[in-house]
N, C-alpha and C positions, 0 to 999 in steps of 0.2 A: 260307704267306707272303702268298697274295693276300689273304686273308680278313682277317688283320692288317692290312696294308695298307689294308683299306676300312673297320675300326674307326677304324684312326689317322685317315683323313678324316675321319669321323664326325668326332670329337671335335674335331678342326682346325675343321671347317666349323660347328659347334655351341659353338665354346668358350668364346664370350662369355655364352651360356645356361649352360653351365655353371659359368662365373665366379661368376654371378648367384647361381646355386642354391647354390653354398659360400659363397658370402660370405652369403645369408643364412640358413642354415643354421649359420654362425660364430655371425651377430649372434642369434640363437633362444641359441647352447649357451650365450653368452659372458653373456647375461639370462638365463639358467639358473644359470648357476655362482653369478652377483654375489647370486642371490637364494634360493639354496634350497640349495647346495651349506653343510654342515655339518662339524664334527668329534664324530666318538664317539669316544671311549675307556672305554666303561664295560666293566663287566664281560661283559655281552652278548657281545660280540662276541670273546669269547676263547673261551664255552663256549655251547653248543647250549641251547637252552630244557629241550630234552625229556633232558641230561644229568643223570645220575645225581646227580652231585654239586654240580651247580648245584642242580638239586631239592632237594636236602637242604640244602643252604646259604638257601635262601630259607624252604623250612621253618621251621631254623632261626631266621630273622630274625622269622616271623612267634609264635614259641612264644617262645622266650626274650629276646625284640629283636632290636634292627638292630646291627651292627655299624661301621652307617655314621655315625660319631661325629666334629664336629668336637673338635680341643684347643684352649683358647685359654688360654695363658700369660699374665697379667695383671701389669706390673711392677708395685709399687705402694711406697709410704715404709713401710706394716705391714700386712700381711695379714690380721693380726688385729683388727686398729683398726676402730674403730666404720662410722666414714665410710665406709673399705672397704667392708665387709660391706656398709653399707646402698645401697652403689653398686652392689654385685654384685644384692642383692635387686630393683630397678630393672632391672638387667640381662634376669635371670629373667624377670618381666613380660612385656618387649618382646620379646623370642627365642621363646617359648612362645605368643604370639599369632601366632606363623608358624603358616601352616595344613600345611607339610611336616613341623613339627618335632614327636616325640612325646614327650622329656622335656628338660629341665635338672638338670647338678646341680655345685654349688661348695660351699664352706663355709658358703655363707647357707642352703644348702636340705639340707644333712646332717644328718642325725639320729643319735643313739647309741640304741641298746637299755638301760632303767632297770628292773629288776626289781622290784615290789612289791604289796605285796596278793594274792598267785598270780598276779598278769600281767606281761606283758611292755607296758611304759609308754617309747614313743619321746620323746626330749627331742633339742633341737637343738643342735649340736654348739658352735656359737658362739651366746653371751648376754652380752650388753654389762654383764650384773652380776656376771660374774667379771673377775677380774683377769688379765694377760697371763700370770703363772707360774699359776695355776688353770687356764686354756686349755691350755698348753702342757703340765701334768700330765696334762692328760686326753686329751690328743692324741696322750702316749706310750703312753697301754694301747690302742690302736689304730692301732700304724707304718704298717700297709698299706694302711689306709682314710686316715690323715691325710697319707701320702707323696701321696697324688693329688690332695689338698686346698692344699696349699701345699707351698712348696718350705723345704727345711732354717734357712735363714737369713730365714724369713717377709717375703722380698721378693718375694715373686709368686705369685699364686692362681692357680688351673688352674678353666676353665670348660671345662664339659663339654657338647654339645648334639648329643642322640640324635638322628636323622630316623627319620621311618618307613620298612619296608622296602625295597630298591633300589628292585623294577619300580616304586613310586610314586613314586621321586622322580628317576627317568630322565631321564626328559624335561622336568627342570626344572632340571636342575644349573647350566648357565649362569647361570640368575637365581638360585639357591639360596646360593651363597657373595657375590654382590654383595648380598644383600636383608641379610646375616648380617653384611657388614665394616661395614656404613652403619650398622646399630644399636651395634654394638660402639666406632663412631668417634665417636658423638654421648656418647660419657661416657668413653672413652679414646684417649688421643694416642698412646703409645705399646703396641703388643701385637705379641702371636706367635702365629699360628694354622696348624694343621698339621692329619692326620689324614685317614683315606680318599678322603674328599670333596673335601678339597682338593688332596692329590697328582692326583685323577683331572682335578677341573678344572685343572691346572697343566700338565698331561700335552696336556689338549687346544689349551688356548691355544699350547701350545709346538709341537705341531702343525700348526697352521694360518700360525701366522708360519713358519715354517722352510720351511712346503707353496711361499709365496708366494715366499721368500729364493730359493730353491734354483729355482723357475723362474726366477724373472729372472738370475739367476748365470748357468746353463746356458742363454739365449738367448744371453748376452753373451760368453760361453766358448766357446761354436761359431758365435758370429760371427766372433769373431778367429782361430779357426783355421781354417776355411773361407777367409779371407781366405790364408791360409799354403796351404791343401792343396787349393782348387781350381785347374785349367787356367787360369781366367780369373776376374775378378771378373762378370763377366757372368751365373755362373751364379747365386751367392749368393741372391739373392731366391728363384730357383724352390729352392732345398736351405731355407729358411727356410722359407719356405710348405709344403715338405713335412714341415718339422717340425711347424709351428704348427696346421695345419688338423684331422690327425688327433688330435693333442691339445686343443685343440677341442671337438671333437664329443665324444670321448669323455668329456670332463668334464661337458657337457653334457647327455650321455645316464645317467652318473650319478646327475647332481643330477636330473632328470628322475623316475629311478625312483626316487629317497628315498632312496638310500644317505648315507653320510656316510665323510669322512676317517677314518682312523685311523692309529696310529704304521709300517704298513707300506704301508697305501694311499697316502698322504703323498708315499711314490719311487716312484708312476706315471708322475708329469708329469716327472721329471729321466731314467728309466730310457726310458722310450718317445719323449721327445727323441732320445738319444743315437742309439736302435735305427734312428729314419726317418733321421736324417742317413746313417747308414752305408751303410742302400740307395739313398741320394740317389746319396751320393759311387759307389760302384758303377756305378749308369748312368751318371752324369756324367763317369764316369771311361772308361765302356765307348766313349759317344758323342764324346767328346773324341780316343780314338784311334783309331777308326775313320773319321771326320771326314779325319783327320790321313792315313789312309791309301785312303780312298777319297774324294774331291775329285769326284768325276764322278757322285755318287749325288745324287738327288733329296733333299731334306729329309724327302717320306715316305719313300722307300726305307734313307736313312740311322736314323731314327728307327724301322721296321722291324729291320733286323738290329741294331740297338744292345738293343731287346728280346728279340729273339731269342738272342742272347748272354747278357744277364745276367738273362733271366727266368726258368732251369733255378735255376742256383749261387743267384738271389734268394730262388727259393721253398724251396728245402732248407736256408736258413738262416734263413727265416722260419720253415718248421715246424721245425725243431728248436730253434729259441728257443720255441715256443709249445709245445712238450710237454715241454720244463725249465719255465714257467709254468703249465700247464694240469696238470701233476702234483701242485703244491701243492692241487688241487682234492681229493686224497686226501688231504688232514693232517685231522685233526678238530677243529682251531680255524678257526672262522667267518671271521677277521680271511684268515688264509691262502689260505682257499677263494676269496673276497671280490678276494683280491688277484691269484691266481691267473685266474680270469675273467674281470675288467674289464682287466686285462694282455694276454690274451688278445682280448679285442675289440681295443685299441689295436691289437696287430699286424697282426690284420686287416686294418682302416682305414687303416693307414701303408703297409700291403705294397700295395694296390687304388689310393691316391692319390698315392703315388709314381710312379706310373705316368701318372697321368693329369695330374697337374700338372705331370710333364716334359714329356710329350706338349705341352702346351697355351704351356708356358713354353718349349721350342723351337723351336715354331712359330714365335714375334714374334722369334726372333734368325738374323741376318745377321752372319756376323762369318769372317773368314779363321783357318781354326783353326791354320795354323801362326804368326802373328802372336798369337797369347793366352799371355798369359804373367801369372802370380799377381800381385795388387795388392801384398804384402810376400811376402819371399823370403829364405832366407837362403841366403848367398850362396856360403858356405863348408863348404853339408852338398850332397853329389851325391847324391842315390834313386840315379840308376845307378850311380855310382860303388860305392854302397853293396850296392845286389842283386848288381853283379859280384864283388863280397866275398865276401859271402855264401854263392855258386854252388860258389866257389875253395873256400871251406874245408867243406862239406859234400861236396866231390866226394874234397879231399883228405885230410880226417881223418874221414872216415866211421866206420872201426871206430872212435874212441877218443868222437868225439860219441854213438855208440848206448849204449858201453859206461857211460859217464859220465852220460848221461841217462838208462839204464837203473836204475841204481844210487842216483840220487835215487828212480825213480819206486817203486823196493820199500821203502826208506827211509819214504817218504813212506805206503804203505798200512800198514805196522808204525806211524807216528803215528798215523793213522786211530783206532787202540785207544786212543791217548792224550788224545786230546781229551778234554774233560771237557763235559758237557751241565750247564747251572748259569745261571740268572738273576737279577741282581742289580737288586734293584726301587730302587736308590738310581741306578742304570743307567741306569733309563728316563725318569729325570728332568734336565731341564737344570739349570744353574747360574742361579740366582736366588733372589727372595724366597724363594718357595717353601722350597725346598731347603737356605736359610738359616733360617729358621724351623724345619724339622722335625730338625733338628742341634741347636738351641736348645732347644728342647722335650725331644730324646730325652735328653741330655746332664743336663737336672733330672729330668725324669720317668721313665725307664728304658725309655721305651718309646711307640709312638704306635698299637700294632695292637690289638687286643683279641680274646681266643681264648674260648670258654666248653667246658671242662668239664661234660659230666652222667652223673654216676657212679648206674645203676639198676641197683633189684631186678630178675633174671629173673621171680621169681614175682608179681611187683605189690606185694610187702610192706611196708612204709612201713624205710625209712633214717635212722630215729630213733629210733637204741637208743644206749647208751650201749658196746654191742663194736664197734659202725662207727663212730659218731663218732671211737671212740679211735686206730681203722684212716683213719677220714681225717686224721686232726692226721700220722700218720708220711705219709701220703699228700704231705700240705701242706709238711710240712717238707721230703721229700727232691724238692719242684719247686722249692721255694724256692733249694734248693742248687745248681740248675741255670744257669749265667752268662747265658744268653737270657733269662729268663723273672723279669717285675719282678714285684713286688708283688701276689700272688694272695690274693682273697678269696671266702671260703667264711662257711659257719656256722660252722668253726674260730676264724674273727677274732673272732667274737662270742663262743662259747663260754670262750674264753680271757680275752675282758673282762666279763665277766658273773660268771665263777668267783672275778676276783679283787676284783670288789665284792661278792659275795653269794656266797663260798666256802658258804652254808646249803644253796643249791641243789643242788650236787654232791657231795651227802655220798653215802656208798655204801648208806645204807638206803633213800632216795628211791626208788618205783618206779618204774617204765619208763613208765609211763601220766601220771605227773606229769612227766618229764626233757619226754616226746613232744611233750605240750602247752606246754609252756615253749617250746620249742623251734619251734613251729608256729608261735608269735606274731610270730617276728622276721621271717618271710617276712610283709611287707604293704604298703601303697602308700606307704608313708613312706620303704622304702627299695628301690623297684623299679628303681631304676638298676643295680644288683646280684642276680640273678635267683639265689637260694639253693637254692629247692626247688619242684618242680612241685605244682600245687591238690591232687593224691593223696599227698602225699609221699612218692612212690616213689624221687623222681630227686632228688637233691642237686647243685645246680651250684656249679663253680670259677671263676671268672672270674682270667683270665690278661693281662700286658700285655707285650707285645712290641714289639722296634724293628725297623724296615725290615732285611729283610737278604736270604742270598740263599736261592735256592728248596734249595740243598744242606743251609744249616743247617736251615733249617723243616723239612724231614725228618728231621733226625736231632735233632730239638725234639720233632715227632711221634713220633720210636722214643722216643726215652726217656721221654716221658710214658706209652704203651703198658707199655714198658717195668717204670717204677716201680707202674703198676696193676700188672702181672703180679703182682709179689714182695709188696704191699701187701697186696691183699683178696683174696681167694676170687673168681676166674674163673666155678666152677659158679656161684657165688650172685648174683654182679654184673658188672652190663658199661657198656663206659665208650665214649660218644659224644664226640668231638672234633668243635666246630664254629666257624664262623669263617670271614673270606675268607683267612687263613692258609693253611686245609686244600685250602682249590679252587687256591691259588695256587702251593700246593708240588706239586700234579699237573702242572704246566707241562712239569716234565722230562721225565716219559712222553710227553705229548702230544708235545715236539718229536721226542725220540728216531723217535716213530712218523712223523712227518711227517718225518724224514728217511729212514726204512727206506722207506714206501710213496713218497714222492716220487721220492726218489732212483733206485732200481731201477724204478719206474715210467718215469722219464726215460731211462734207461740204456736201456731191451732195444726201448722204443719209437724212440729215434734210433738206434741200433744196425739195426735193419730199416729206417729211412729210409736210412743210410748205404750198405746193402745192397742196397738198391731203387737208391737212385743210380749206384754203381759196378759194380755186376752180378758183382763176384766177391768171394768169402768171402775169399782172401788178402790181398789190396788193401783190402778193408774192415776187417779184422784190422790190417792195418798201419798202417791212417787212424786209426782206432780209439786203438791206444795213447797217442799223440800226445795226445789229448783228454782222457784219463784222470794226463794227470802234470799237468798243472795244481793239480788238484782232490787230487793226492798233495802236491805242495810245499805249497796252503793248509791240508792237516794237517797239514805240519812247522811251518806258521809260528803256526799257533794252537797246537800244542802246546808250541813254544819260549816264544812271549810270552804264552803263560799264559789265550788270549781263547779262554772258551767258548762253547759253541752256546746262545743265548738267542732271545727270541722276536724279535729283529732277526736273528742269522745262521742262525735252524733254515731259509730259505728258501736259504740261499745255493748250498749243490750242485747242485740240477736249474737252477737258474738258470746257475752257472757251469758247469754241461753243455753248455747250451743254446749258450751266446756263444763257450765255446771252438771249438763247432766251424764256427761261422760263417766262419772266414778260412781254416779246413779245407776246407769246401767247394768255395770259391771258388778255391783254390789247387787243387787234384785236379780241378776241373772243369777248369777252364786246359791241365793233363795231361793227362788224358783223352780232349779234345780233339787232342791231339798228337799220340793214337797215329794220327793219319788221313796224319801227316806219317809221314819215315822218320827214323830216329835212336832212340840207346837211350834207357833211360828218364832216364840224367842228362842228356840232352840234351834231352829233352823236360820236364824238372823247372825247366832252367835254361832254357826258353822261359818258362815257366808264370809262371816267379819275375819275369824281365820284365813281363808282362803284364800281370802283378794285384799286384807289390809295392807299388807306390805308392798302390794302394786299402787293399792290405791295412794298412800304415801308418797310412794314415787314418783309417780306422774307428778302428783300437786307440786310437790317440790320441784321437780324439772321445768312444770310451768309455771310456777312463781319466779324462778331463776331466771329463766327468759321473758320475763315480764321486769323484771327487776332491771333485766341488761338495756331493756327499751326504756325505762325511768332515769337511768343516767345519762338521757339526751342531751344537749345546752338546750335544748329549744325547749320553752315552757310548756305549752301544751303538748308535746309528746309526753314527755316527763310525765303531766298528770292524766294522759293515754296509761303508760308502762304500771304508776304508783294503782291508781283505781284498777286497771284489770290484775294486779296481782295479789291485789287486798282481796277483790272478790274468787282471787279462783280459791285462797286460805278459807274464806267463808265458805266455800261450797263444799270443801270436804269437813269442815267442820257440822256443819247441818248432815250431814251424809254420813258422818260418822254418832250424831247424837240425835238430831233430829228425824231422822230417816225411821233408823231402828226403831227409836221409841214410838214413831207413827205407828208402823206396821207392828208392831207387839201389841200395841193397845188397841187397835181399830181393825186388821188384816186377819179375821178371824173365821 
């Protein structure tokens, strides 16, 4: 005690130095944040460099192209029309003099395959000396090349602009789609632009606003209830400042090391608000009644035992918040890990400066603590009235509370199996342009993703015979018949149109050596937008077009493409690569599943032996224990009732709501624990407890519901049902902590 006692001087007698050195130390994070603080959302930060399937995917990108494609919808009075066209060709020009961008292609820049003289002779799809029904014949021996060229009723052209592969164009996406709307608005008024590039920049802008919305909510939301739940307005400032300062720094120290935002990082600054206020309110709460009941102690001596009291229950709910966050450090998405550790700094920082900025901020206060009373009040809710409630009916319906909340809590672990793991990437987008456009888009085009097919010889052998071609037309047809999957083109498309201008070619006497070279010709730079077959012609590619959907169907998009090769071609002779940001996108599922099994059970056996460290007996920890485990049982009933799967917003949510439920557990069994020094059973010393720390424990919940409330007002869906489910379950958790708890340890804690 004396040695505290002579830090608190320290501090007391140093604290205007210390002022000094956080406030600039603010003004260092706060010129940090305004200037170097970013948002990512690329694909980076989902999957590891050195993963398997990121590797392949950028491979991919670099062999058969990028699949980072904008769509641009073009209204127009005829698509076909001269003017058109030669607006689009203009177009061409100024896109393709981007130094990011590797191709263009619309109806100005399509070409058809023309057989003659033994060659394959490309000619361009639109020529201002045919007539519109001439166009339009020849448009129909090619559906699935001219479906991406214009749409049905030739009021709108679809421009297409490849970029080169992701890592190059990283780090330039912000300026990538402004460089791209600015050429496309100097020759149209009206467009619709959709596709990878731009859901990822729409993703981010919507992060950064919502980053900025959702702080300032949550200052002004536990303004006003601080206003309601402190002892006095006097203290407000210092519970402000202990929010403000470690979020602060820590954004600071961010931006510092080159991190940037993203769609989870985003709820640091509302989550780590919420956490500093609650340990505010705790000492504030501690210092306020012990004030109240010791009158004759020193200012340090009172500021001594007010530490002394909530700095045990402080730090057990500080580590076990921070090993429900520092568990996500075991998921194998970067974004998690990411969020996981600089979450973990934050609590640090708030747990060390909550300490010291009461310290510092009750030094300069003089005030009679039985005269403080809340700046608003309402005037017709009593806390005690309410704890003596409480006390009543957990002493006197004990067995029917246990039996009752026992019976949700198995309920709830049999929903556990029903969750479903599933991301819906239309989810992770707010309501806006954006998201208005690529509705627009999918709705004419079938689709805004792009997949590629490469169906190869095992043995190296060229895939230009006329028994595989005929093996890929049933290939082609039976993915056509697939409802996900738009308009696939292959050497099939050409084949098909080639046969029925120059049926000479396909006669059955022609040799395999004359079909091969015909057939070689059509892969060439006239139509490289479309990657048919590799330089050896071993590999034949598919190209596939897909719309936004969820990681469930893309898998089972993926089986049956698998699938239909099985039954199509010969397994021994050929094998078929699926590549795409579809492919790394439908792994999500695994990835969360896993970051729930290792987080989760990571969280669990690690506060499970803090809880056991703190209370020193295996039954009493047993019994604390339960309590904390039916929260996270009712949010399986409620996700499995209303249908809300685990996505890359709620795979964090369990170690996290590990963490928070057992915060008010703590606090409430240290209160008891304490008791045993007294004499009385344990409902007697339960019903001390529940005096003592109910009206903290109220607060907190309510502070953290408040700031879970403020992350539920996102646009973006699965935030929203991020914010809604974690502040349903923190309500659950003091409700078990207030009925379930007690009634445990009254009936069994013997």
């Amino acid at each position: 005690m004396e040695r505290l006692k002579t830090l608190i001087q320290f501090i007391i007698k140093f604290r205007i130095g210390i002022i000094a050195i956080l406030a600039i130390l603010m003004g260092v994070s706060g010129y940090q944040t305004a200037t170097k603080l970013s948002v990512d959302n690329s694909l980076g930060i989902w999957f590891l460099e050195d993963d398997p399937s990121y590797k392949a995917y950028i491979d991919f990108q670099e062999n058969f192209g990028s699949d980072e494609i904008f769509i641009v919808m073009l209204p127009v009075n005829n698509a076909i029309g001269e003017v058109e066209v030669n607006t689009l060709k203009v177009l061409h020009q100024d896109i393709e003099s981007l130094p990011y961008v590797k191709t263009t292609f619309s109806i100005a820049k399509a070409k058809y395959p023309n057989y003659a003289n033994d060659k394959i002779v490309f000619r361009e799809f639109y020529s201002s000396e045919r007539s519109d029904k001439g166009l339009k014949n020849l448009f129909s021996k090619l559906p699935n090349i001219t479906s991406q060229l214009v749409t049905k009723d030739y009021k709108n052209q679809f421009f297409y602009i490849q970029m080169n592969p992701t890592p190059n164009i990283e780090e330039k996406r912000q300026d990538i789609e402004g460089d791209i709307r600015s050429i496309i608005e100097m020759n149209y008024g009206t467009y619709y632009i959709t596709g990878p590039p731009v859901l990822n920049e729409a993703y981010s802008k919507g992060i950064y606003k919502e980053s900025l919305v959702f702080g300032v909510l949550t200052v002004l939301v536990i303004t006003l209830m601080l206003l309601f739940l402190l002892p006095s307005k006097r203290y407000l400032i210092v519970s402000l400042l202990s929010v403000a300062v470690p979020v602060s720094l820590l954004f600071g120290l961010i931006s510092s090391l080159g991190y940037a935002l993203n769609m989870i990082s985003m709820l640091i600054p509302t989550i780590l608000m919420v956490y500093s206020v609650s340990d505010a309110v705790h000492v504030i709460n501690i210092y306020h009644k012990e004030g109240l009941k010791n009158k004759d102690l020193s200012k340090v001596e009172l500021l001594a035992m007010t530490i002394t009291k909530s700095f045990t229950p402080c730090f057990y709910t500080t580590l076990t918040t921070f090993v429900g966050y520092f568990a996500l450090y075991l998921s194998p998405l970067p974004a998690f890990k990411n969020m996981g550790v600089f979450t973990c700094i934050g609590l640090l920082l708030s747990f060390i400066l909550v300490y010291v900025i009461t310290i510092i901020g009750f030094s300069f206060m003089n005030f009679k603590f039985d005269k403080a009373q809340p700046l608003l009040q309402l005037k017709w809710i009593s806390q005690t009235g309410a704890i003596c409630w409480l006390n009543k009916c957990t002493s006197r319906y004990t067995n029917s509370i246990i039996i009752g909340f026992t019976l949700v809590l198995l309920f709830g672990i049999y929903s556990v199996f029903k969750v479903k793991i599933d991301t819906n990437s239309r989810d992770l987008l707010a309501e806006g342009s954006a998201k208005q456009d690529l509705r627009t888009v999918e709705v004419e085009l079938g689709g805004s993703n792009r997949l590629q097919l490469n169906i190869s010889s095992k043995d190296g052998s060229t895939v230009l015979n006329r028994g595989v071609i005929k093996q890929f037309e049933e290939f082609q047809r039976k993915l056509q018949a697939n409802k996900f999957i738009s308009n696939p083109v292959s050497v099939v498309n050409f084949k098909a149109f080639l046969e029925k201008r120059t049926p000479v070619l396909f006669q059955s006497n022609l040799n395999e050596k004359k079909l091969k070279s015909t057939f070689a010709q059509v892969e060439n730079e006239d139509n490289n937008f479309f990657k048919l077959f590799s330089k050896d012609l071993n590999t034949a590619g598919f190209t596939l077009t897909l719309r936004e959907m969820k990681t469930s169907e893309l898998e089972q998009v993926l089986e049956d493409i698998e699938q239909v090769f099985k039954t199509t071609l010969d397994t021994k002779k050929y094998q078929l690569k699926i590549n795409g940001f579809a492919v790394v996108f439908a792994q999500l599922n695994n990835f969360i599943l896993e970051t729930q099994f290792k987080s989760f059970f990571a969280a669990f056996f690690v506060a499970f032996m803090c809880l056991l460290i703190f209370i020193k007996r295996l039954r009493t920890t047993l019994l604390v224990l339960i309590p904390n485990i039916l929260p996270l049982a009712l949010l399986a009933i409620l996700m499995s009732l209303l249908d809300i799967p685990l996505d890359v917003s709620t795979a964090m949510i369990t170690p996290i709501m590990l963490g928070i439920a057992m915060d008010d557990t703590i606090h409430l069994v240290y209160k008891y624990r304490r008791s045993k020094t007294l004499s009385g059973s344990p409902e007697e010393r339960m019903d001390k407890a529940m005096h003592y720390t109910g009206s903290a424990l109220f607060s907190t919940t309510i502070a953290l519901v408040g700031g879970f409330l403020i992350i539920a007002s996102s646009a973006t869906p699965s935030v929203t049902d991020f914010g809604i489910l974690c502040a349903v379950t923190v309500a659950i958790a003091l409700i078990t902590d207030v009925f379930y708890l007690p009634a445990l340890l009254k009936k069994f804690d013997k």
